[in-house]
C-alpha positions in Angstrom: 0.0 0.0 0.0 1.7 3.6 -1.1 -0.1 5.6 1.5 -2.2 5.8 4.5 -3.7 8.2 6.7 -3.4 7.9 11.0 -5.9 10.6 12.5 -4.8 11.8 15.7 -1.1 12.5 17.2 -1.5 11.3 20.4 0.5 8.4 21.8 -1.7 5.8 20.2 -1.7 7.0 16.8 2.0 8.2 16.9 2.9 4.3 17.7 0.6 3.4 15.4 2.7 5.6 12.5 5.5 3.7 13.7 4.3 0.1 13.1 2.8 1.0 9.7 5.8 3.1 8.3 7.7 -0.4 8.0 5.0 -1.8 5.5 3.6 1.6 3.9 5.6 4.1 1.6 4.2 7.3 2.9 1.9 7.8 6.3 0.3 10.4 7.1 0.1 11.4 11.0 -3.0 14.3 11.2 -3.1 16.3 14.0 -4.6 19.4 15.6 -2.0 22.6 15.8 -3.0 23.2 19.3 -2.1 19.6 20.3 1.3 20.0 18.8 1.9 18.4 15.4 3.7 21.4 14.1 6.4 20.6 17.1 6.4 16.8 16.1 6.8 17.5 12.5 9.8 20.1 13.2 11.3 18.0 15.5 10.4 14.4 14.3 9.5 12.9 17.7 6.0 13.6 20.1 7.6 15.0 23.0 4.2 15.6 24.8 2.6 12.1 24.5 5.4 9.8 23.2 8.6 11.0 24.3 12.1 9.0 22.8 10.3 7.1 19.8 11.2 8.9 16.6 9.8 9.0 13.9 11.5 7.3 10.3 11.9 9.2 7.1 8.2 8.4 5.7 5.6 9.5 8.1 4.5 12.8 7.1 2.9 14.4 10.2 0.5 17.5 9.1 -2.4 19.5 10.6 -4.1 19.5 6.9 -6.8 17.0 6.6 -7.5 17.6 2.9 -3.7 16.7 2.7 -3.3 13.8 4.6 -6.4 12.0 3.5 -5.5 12.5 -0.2 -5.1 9.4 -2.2 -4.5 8.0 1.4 -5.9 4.0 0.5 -6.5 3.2 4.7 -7.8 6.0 7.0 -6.7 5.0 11.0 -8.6 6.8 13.8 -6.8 7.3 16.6 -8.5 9.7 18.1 -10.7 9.4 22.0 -14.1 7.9 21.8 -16.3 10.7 22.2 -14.0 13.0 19.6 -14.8 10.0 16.8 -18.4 11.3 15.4 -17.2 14.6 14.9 -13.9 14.0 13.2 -16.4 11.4 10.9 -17.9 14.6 9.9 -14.9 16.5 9.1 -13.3 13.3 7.0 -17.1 11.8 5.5 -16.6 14.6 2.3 -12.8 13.8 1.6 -12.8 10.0 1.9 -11.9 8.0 -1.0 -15.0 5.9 -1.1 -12.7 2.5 -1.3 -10.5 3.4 1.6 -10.3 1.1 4.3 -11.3 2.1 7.8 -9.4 1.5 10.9 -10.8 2.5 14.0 -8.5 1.8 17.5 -10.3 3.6 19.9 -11.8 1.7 22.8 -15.2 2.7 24.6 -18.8 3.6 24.1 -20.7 6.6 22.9 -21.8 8.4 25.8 -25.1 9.9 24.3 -26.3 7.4 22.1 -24.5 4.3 23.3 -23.2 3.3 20.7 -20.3 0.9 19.8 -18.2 2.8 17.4 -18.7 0.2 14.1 -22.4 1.9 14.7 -20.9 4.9 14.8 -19.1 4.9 11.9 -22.1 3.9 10.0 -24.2 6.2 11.4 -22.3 8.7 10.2 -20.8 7.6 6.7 -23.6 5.3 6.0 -24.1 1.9 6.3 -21.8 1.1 2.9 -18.7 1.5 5.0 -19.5 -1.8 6.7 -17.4 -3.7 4.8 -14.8 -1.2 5.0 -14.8 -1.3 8.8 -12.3 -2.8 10.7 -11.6 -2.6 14.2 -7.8 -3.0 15.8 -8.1 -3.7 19.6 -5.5 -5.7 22.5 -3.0 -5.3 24.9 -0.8 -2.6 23.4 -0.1 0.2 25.4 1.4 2.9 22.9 4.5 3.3 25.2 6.0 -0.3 24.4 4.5 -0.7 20.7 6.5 2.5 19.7 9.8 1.0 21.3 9.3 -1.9 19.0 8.5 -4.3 21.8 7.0 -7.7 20.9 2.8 -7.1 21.0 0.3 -9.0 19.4 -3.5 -7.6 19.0 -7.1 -9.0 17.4 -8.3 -6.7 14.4 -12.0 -7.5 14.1 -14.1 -7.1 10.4 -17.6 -8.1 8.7 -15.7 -8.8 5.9 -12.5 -11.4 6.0 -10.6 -9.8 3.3 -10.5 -6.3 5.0 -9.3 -7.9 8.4 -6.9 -9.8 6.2 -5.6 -6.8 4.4 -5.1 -5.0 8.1 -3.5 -7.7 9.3 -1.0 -7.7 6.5 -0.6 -4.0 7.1 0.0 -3.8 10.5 2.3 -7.4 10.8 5.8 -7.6 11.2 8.4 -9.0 13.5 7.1 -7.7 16.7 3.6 -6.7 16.2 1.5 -9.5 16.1 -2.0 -9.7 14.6 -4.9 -12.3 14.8 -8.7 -11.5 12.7 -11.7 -12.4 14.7 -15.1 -12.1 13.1 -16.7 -10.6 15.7 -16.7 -6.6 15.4 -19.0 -6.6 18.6 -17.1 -8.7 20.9 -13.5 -6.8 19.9 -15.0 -3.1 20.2 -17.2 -4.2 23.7 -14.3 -5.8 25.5 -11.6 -3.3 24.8 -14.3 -0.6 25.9 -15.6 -2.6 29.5 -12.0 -3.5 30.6 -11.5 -0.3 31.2 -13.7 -0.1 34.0 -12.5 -3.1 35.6 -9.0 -1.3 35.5 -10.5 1.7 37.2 -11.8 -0.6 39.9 -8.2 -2.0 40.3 -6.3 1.2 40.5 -9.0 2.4 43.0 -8.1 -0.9 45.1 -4.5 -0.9 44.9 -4.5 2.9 45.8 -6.6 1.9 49.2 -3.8 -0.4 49.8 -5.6 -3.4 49.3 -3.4 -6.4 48.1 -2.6 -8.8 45.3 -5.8 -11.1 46.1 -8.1 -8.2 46.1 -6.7 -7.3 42.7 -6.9 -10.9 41.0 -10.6 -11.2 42.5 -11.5 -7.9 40.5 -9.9 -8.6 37.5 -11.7 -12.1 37.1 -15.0 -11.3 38.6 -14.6 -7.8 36.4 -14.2 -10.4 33.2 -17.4 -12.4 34.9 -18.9 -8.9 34.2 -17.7 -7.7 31.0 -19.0 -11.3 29.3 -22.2 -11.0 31.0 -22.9 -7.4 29.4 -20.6 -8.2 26.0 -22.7 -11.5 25.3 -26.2 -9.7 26.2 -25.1 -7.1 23.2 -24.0 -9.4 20.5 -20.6 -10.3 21.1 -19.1 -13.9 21.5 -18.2 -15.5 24.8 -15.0 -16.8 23.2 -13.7 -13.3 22.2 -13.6 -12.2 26.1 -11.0 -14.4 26.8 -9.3 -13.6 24.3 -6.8 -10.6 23.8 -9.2 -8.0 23.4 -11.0 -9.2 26.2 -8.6 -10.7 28.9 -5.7 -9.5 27.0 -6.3 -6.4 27.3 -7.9 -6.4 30.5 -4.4 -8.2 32.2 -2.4 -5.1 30.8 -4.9 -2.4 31.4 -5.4 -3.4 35.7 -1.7 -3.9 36.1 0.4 -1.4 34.0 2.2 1.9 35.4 1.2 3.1 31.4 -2.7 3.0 31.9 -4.3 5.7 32.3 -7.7 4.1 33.7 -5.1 2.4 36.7 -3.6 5.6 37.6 -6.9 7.4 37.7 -8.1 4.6 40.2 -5.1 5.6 42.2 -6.1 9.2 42.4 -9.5 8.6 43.4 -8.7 6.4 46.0 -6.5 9.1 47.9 -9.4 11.3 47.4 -9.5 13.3 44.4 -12.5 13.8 42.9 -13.1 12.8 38.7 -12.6 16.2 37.3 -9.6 16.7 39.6 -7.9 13.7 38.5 -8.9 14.1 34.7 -7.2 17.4 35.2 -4.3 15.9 36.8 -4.1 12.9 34.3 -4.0 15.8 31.0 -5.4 12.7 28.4 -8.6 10.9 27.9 -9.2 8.7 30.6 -11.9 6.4 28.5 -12.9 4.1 31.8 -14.6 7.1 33.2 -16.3 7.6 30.5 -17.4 4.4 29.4 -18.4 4.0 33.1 -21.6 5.8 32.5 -22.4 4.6 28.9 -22.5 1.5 30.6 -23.7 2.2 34.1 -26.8 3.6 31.9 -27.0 0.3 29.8 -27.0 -2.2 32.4 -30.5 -0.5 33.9 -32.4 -1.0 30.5 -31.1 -4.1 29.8 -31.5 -5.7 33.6 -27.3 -7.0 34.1 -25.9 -7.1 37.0 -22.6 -5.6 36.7 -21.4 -4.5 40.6 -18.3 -3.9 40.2 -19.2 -1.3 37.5 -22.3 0.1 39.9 -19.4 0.5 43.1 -17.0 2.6 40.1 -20.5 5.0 38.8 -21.0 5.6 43.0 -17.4 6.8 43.4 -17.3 9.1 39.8 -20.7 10.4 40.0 -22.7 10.1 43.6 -19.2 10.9 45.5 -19.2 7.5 47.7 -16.2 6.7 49.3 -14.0 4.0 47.5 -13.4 2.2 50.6 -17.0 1.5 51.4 -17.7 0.6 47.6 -15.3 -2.3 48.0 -16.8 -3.4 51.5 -20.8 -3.5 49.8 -18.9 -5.6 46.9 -17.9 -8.0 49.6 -20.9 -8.2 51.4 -23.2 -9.0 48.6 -25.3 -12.3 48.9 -23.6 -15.2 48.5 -23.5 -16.9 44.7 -21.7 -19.8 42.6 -19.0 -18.6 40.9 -20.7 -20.4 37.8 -24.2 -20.3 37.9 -24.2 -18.4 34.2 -23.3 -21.9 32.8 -24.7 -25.0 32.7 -22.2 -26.6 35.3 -24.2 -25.1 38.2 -25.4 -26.2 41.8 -27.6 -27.9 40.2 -25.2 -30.6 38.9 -24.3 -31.2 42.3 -27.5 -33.3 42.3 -26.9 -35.6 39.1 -23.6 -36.9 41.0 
């Protein structure tokens, strides 16, 4: 492929140029002037957000989006959740209407709910569904760019555009499986973000490492009973864009949703630590996209009820976790078919 376009200089996308530069002739790295892309173009390195990865010879980073999208045969977003339907907007006139789509940002649309594969089509119309791909796993931007060995899930509704991703993005230390299911891939990279929240929050009241591995698997417990109820496959969740990415997200010093769980735990309050933080912080987000969800839909999701109390109502973290642990008593697999019940056929 001659050239693609990555929208969005952040950390993410930056990494992202990185990866694809090896296997595309030119890329294009869009950004906003205000966020700095006129420093990263001068200087050939993201200070701000990825600081000692520089960039090679052929990515092109520009604020001009008629510029970067020209001729550009793949169009990345890379851009936060909630920023993704208008940048749609800006892009939807200077598409090339065969482009591929990549989108690699990870939650849910707080006003409408939406995943962002309905997003995209709501916006561009439903034609770009074969176009639509989505790139999702445990890759935090700050070892990817460094060229450290990371393998990922890239999701379609069409095989060959999942195929021609993976080819893209391949090489000897990025790593790249297709999985059929858009839903699944998009849901679990959005839901483990809440669960990492809930960690950080733990780990910051000083609670230890069995507190932490109780989260994380009753947190996946949680993010396959909401992910299955909206159309994604059990199998996917524990996979890397489910359990993956949920094992890097609770227990990295990179993740943002962690280190926000820390905050809140010594007491500041969610615009304090966003403020603090200076990036997206999708988990607290996402929180109440899904916090919203599991009311219509009737799933029980407490560990994602105790995070909405502590961002939105103000409750103390420390007495979230004690009314997680005093919660009636239940079999750890009574969502299957191996339940008490099969006690009674022995």
């Amino acid at each position: 492929m001659k050239k693609i376009c990555i929208l969005g200089a952040g950390s993410w996308g930056t990494a992202q140029a990185v990866v694809l530069s090896r296997n595309v002739t030119e890329v294009m790295l869009w950004g906003r002037i205000e966020d700095g892309i006129e420093d990263i173009e001068r200087e050939r390195e993201n200070k701000r957000f990825l600081p000692g990865v520089f960039l090679p010879h052929n990515i092109i980073p520009s604020s001009d989006l008629e510029k970067s999208l020209y001729n550009a045969e793949m169009a990345v977003l890379a851009v936060p959740v909630q920023s993704i339907r208008s940048v749609l907007h800006q892009i939807r006139p200077l598409l090339d209407k065969k482009s591929l789509l990549v989108n690699t940002a990870k939650g849910l649309e707080i006003a409408t709910g939406m995943r962002m594969s309905q997003v995209f089509m709501d916006v561009l119309g439903v034609d770009v569904k074969n176009r639509y791909t989505v790139l999702s796993g445990p890759s935090h931007a700050e070892e990817v760019g460094r060229d450290i060995p990371t393998a990922v899930t890239v999701a379609a509704y069409k095989k060959e555009s999942a195929f021609q991703v993976q080819d893209l993005f391949m090489n000897d230390n990025f790593r790249v499986y297709t999985n059929p299911d858009v839903a699944g891939v998009e849901l679990g990279g959005a839901l483990k973000n809440i669960v990492a929240l809930a960690t950080g929050i733990c780990e910051g009241l000083g609670y230890g490492d069995n507190t932490k591995a109780a989260l994380m698997t009753r947190g996946l417990a949680e993010m396959i009973r909401m992910g299955t109820a909206m159309g994604g496959d059990i199998r996917t969740f524990n996979g890397l864009s489910g359990m993956g990415d949920l094992v890097v997200t609770c227990g990295s010093r990179h993740s943002r949703n962690h280190r926000a769980g820390l905050m809140l735990a010594q007491g500041c309050g969610t615009e304090e630590t966003l403020k603090a933080i200076g990036m997206v912080v999708e988990g607290i987000h996402t929180t109440k996209v899904v916090h919203r969800i599991a009311a219509e839909m009737k799933i029980d999701m407490p560990i994602c009820q105790a995070c909405y109390r502590v961002l939105y109502e103000n409750r103390p973290p420390g007495d979230e976790v004690a009314q997680l642990m005093k919660r009636d008593r239940k079999n750890e697999i009574e969502e299957t078919a191996l339940s008490i019940e099969a006690w009674q056929t022995e």
